[in-house]
C-alpha positions as CSV (number, residue, x, y, z in Angstrom):
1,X,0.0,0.0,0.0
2,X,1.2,3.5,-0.8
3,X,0.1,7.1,0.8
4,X,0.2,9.2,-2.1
5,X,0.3,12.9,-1.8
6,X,-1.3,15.3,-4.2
7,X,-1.1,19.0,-5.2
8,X,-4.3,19.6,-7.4
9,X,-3.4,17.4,-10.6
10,X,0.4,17.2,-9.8
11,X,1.6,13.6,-8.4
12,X,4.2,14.8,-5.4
13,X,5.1,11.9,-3.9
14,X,4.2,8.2,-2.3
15,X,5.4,6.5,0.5
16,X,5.3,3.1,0.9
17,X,3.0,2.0,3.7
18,X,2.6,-1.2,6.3
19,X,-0.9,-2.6,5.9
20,X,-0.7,-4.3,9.1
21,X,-0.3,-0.9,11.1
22,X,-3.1,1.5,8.6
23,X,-5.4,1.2,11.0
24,X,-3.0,2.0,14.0
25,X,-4.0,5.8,15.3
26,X,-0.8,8.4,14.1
27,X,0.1,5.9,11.6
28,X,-0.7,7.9,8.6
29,X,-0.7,11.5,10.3
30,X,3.0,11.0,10.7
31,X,3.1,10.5,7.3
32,X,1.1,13.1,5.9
33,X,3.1,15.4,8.5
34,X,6.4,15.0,7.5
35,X,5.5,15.1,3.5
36,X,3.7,18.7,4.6
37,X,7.0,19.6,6.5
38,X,9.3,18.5,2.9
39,X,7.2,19.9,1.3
40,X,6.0,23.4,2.9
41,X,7.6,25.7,0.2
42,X,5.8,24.3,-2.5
43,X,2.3,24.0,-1.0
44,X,2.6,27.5,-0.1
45,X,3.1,28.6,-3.8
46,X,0.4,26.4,-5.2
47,X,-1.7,28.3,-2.6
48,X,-4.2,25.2,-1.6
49,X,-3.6,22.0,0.8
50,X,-2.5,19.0,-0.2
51,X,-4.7,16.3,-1.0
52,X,-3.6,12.2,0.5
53,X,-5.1,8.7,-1.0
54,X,-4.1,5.1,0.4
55,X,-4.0,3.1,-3.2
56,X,-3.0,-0.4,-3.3
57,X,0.2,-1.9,-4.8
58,X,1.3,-0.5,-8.1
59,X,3.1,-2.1,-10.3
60,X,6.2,-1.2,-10.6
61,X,6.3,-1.4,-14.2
62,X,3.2,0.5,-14.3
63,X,4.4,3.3,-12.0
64,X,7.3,3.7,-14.0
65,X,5.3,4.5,-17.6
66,X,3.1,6.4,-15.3
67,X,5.9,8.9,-13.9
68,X,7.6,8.6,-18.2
69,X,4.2,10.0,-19.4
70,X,3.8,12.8,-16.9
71,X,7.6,13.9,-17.4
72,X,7.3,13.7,-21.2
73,X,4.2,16.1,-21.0
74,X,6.1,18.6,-19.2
């Protein structure tokens, strides 16, 4: 399972996650926290919050035409 971490459209960044321990309280707020923290600068340009979503496993082939398709569009 992966936390992934939004900014309107834009794909930031995932971080791999325990399944075991989702449903442990602070689990994902510690998370979320620290991506906010790396990633303060930005959110405050972009001027809105960041959004989070728990997805399943990716492929990691998939994930990789994924991220080759969004940096190609660039």
């Amino acid at each position: 399972m992966q936390l992934m971490m939004y900014l309107g459209n834009d794909h930031i960044e995932s971080v791999k996650l325990d399944p075991d321990r989702i449903s442990k309280p602070g689990y994902l707020g510690t998370f979320k926290r620290n991506l906010k923290v790396k990633y303060k600068d930005l959110i405050s340009e972009y001027g809105s919050s960041a959004d989070f979503i728990v997805v399943g496993e990716v492929k990691k082939d998939y994930s990789e035409k994924i991220n080759n398709v969004v940096r190609n569009s660039e």
